[in-house]
Each structure stands twice: as structure tokens, then as C-alpha cells.
N, C-alpha and C positions, 0 to 999 in steps of 0.2 A: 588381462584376465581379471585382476582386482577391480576395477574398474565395470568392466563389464557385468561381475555378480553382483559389485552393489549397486547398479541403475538395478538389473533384476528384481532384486530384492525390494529397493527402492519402488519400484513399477509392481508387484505384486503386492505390495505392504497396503499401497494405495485402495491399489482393486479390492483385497480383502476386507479394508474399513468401508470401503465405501456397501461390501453387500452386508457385514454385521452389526454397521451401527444402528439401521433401525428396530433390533432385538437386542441391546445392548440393556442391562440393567444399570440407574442411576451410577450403582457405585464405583464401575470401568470408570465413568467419566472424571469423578471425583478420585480416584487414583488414581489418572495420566499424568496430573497435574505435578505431582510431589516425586512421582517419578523419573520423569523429562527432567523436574529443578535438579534431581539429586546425579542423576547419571551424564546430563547434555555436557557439563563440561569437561568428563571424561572419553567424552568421543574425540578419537585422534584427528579425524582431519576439520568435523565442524567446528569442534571445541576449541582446536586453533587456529582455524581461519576467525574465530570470531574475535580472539585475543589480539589477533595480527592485525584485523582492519580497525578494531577500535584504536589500536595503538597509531596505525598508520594517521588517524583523523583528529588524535590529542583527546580523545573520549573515553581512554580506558583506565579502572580501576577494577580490582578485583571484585567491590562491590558490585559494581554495574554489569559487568560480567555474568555477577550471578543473579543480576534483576533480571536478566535479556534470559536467562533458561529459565528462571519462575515465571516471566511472560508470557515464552513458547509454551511451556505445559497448561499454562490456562488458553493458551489458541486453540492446541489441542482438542482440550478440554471442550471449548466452545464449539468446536468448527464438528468433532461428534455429535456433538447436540445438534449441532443444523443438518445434519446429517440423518439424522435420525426421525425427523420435520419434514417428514414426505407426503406429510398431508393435512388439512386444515384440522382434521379431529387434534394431530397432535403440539399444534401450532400452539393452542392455548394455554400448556402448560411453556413454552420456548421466553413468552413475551414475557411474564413477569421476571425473570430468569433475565432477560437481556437488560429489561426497566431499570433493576434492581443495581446490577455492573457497570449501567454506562447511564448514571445522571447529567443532565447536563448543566456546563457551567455556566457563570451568567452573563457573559457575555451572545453566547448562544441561545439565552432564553431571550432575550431582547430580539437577535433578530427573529428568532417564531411568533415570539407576544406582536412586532408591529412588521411582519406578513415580510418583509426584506428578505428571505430565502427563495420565496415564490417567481420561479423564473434565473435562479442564480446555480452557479456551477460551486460545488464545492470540490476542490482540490486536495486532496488528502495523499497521506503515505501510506504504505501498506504497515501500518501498527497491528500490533499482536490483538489478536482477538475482534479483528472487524468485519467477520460475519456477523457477531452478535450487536454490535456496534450498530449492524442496518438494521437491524431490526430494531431496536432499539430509538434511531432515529427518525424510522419508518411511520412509529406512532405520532414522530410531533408536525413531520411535514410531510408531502406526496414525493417519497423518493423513485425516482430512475438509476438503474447503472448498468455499466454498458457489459457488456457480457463477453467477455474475451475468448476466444476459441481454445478448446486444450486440447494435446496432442492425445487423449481418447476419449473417443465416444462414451464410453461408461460415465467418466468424469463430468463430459458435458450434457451427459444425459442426468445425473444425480444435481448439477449446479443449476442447470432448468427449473428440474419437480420442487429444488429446495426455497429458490428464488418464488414461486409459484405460490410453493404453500406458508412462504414467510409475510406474502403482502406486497415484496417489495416489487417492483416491475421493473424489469429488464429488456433492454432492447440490443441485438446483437449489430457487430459494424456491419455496415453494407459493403457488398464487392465491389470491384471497380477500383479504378488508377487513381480518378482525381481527387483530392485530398477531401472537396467537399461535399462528392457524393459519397464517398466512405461516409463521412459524419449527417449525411441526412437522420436515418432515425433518431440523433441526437437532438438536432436542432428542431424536429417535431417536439419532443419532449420538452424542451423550455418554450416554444412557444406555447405551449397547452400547460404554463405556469408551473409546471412540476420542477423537482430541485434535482439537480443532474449530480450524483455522485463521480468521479474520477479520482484514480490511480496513476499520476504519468513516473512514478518514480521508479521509471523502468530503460535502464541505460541501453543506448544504440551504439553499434560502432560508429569510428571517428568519421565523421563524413555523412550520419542519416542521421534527422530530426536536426536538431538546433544548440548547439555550441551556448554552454552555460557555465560561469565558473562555479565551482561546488568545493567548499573548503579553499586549499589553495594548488587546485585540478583544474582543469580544462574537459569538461564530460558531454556528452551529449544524448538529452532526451528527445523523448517525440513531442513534434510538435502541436497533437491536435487541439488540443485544447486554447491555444492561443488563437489557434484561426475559427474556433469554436466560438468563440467569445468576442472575434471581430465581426462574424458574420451577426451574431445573434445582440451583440450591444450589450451580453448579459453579466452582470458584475460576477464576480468572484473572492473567494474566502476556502483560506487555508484549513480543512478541518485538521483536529487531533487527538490524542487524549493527554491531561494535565494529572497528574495527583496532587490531589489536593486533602491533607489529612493521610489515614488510611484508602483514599478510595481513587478509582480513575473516572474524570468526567472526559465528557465529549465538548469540548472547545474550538468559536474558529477565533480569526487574527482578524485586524480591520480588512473592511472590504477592499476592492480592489477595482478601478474602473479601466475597463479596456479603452485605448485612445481612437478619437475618429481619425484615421487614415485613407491616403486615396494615393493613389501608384502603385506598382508591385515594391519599389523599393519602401516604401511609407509604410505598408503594412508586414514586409520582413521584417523589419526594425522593431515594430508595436508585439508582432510574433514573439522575439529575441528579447523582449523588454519584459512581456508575459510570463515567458517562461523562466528568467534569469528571476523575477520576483516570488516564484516556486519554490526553485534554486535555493534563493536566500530563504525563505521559509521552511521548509527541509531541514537544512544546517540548524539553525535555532533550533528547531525541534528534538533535531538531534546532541546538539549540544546541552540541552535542558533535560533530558532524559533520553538518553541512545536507547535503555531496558528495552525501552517499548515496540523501540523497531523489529519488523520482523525478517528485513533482509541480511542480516548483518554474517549470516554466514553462506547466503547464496553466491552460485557460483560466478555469474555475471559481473552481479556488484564486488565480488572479489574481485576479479582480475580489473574493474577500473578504478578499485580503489587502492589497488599495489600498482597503479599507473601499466598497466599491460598498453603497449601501443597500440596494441584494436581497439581501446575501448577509449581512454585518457590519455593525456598529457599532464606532466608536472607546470606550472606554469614561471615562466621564467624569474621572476622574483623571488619565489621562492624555491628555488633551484638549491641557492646559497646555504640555505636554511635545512635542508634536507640531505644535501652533499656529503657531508659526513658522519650523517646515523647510518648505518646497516639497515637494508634492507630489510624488512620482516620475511622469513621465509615463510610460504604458504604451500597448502597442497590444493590445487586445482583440477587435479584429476579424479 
């Protein structure tokens, strides 16, 4: 019954932002922010699941704890504002607003100054605040991202009009079985030198997508973006965001060159290599600032990061290691 009124709620909370944010006055936005920081970690079941999985991963402190709700409230914050960007009139005030949040650092001005993003995949996590992030990075190169289906129509009708009127261009997957007709509109999009944004940091159960250790787990993501990246030749870079100072820029990691492979064994392997170098960039991220992540109380990433058997594994060396702490309890329902 609990369960079922808070998706409810959860599912109407959504539908109702999505029809009042675009008559929303400034100041809603700028008071989600401080609200989220001050209440998120009194929420019983988020507020512990987030305590639980940073602990599960050697990333918790109290502090960080409450970096990851001041985060969420500027996602918030943000993701109203794109919400509200349903049309090019109101686009104009959105970009200085994103300019402003997400400089970039300079590792990443290098590769825009000498054109090296042109035709490359950036691989990112889902960090707090990266709707505004596209936009943001939309001014400095020809972004693409792939448009994932949601389970309503309202959503993915509001995630269209906003992609539309932010600049950024979106191509949805294609249907079909085979892995590389799914990815055709993608591999149009780097061949027409545009820079391919992607999200793979989205766990499958044990057995779909590709076996990657993650911390000291056994997880498995999807695999497209490594066969993304075999087909198309097209390098890759970890995006993120750093603070640096007061401020959070947009940063990626050195490139990263897919290998030429020939056999189906030769390029599962290149696949598994792809993706485990994700994997390891991930972690780093996460260990350098978890705040910023935005999954860290989703339900999925919960149950494979308290090792649920559908999702992970512990992996055997560190078995030992793990054997006599207590379990964190969680709420997954």
C-alpha cells in the first residue's frame, strides 16, 4: 500500500511540474534549491539509502552526504528551468544561466580550441545538474544525445519540446534486435562530425550488457557505446564536473582510442575493455566527489550496490574484506 501511494505521488508530483513550470516565477526555482539541501536528508527511505550506498562504496561522510542534497536541489533547480524552455523566445534567458554554472575546464577547452571533440563520443555519468550542463556545452560544440524513452508520454513529450528549444539535438534509438541497427541514428550523428553525448551508467541485471568490475563488484552495464565506438573508429572521453574553487566546471579525462578488432571474439573483448575503462572512470569520479552524482539513492543502483544477486556480485577477493561488516540495511521498496 506504502509503496504503491508513494510511486502515486511520486508519478503525479512529476506530471504536475512538468505542466507548471513554464509559469513558474524565478523565485520557485531559486527556493527548490535550499529546500531539497535542508529536508533530502530527512527523508526516510532516500535519505538512507544514500547513507547506505556511500557507506557500502568507502565514500561516506557526513559532509558529502550533504554535498549530494545541495546538488539534488540545484538539479532541481536546473531541470525546472529547462522545463520551463519550451520555446526559443525563452531560451535566451536559459544560456547565460547554464554559461554561467558550467565553465569549462581546461582540459576541455583544449579539446574545443584544436576541433578533437568533432566526431567523438563523450561518456559521462548522470551528475546533478546536466540538463543545464547540455546546454551549456551545446554553445562550445554540435552536441547530439540520444533520447531514451520514458515510461509517459507527457515526459517524453516535455523532454522533445525542451531538447528543441535548448539547441541541443537529439536522436531517439531505433527499434529492432540487432545491436547496430538500434545504434544507427547514432552513428549518423558522428559521422556528420557532431559530438555524441551518452549516459551508460545505468546497471542491467546479471547476465544483459557487459560484466565490468565497479569498486570491488561485479556489475553490468550496457554495452552500446563500446560497439558504438568499434563501428564508428570514434575516440572517447570521460565527461564530468570538477570544483574547482567555489565553482563546478565541465571536464573530460584523456582520450581514449577504441582498438581495431576483427572476429566476434576480438571485438567482445575491445567491447569488455570499453566498457571496464568507463567502469574505472566512474569510480574516480565518484571517489573524487560522490556530491555530484545523481544516482546515489536510485532504486536500481541500490540494490546493485548492496550486491542484490540480480543485479551484482561481491567479487571474490574482496569477499574477505567485507565478511564481517554488517550489512547496511536499506529500503528498496
Amino acid at each position: 500500500m506504502l509503496k504503491r501511494l508513494r510511486k502515486q505521488m511520486t508519478t503525479g508530483g512529476r506530471a504536475l511540474a512538468l505542466r507548471i513550470a513554464p509559469g513558474l516565477p524565478p523565485g520557485v526555482y531559486r527556493g527548490l534549491g535550499p529546500l531539497v539541501r535542508g529536508v533530502g536528508p530527512w527523508l526516510p527511505v532516500v535519505g538512507r539509502n544514500v547513507r547506505a550506498n556511500m557507506q557500502a562504496l568507502g565514500v561516506y561522510t557526513p559532509a558529502r552526504r550533504r554535498a549530494y542534497f545541495a546538488a539534488v536541489g540545484r538539479h532541481f533547480e536546473g531541470t525546472l528551468r529547462c522545463l520551463a524552455c519550451t520555446d526559443a523566445r525563452r531560451r535566451s534567458a536559459l544560456l547565460p544561466i547554464a554559461l554561467d554554472r558550467f565553465p569549462l575546464g581546461s582540459a576541455l577547452q583544449r579539446c574545443v580550441a584544436d576541433g578533437s571533440l568533432a566526431g567523438a563520443i563523450l561518456a559521462g555519468p548522470h551528475f546533478c545538474d546536466y540538463l543545464l550542463a547540455l546546454v551549456a556545452m551545446n554553445q562550445h560544440v554540435p552536441l547530439t544525445v540520444l533520447l531514451r524513452p520514458s515510461k509517459s508520454a507527457r515526459q517524453q513529450d516535455a523532454k522533445q519540446r525542451w531538447y528543441s528549444a535548448s539547441g541541443v539535438e537529439w536522436v531517439e534509438q531505433a527499434e529492432g534486435d540487432a545491436t547496430m541497427g538500434r545504434l544507427g541514428p547514432l552513428i549518423d550523428g558522428l559521422r556528420r562530425h557532431r559530438t555524441l553525448f551518452v549516459t551508460p551508467d545505468l546497471p542491467q541485471k546479471s547476465g544483459a550488457g557487459v560484466a565490468v568490475r565497479f569498486f570491488n563488484r561485479e556489475i553490468w552495464l550496457p554495452a552500446g557505446i563500446g560497439w558504438l565506438a568499434l563501428r564508428t573508429r570514434a575516440p572517447l572521453y570521460f565527461l564530468s564536473v570538477q570544483q574547482v574553487g567555489s565553482e563546478y566546471q565541465l571536464e573530460v579525462g584523456k582520450r581514449f582510442e577504441p582498438e581495431v578488432s576483427r572476429g566476434r571474439d576480438e571485438r567482445r573483448a575491445a567491447v569488455a575493455r570499453i566498457m571496464q575503462w568507463y567502469a574505472d572512470a566512474l569510480v574516480s569520479f565518484l571517489q573524487a566527489d560522490p556530491g555530484q552524482w545523481y544516482f546515489w539513492g536510485d532504486k536500481r543502483w541500490t540494490r546493485t550496490i548492496q550486491a542484490d544477486e540480480r543485479y551484482a556480485r561481491i567479487l571474490p577477493e574482496a569477499e574477505s574484506e567485507t565478511g564481517t561488516r554488517a550489512s547496511a540495511k536499506v529500503a528498496t521498496s
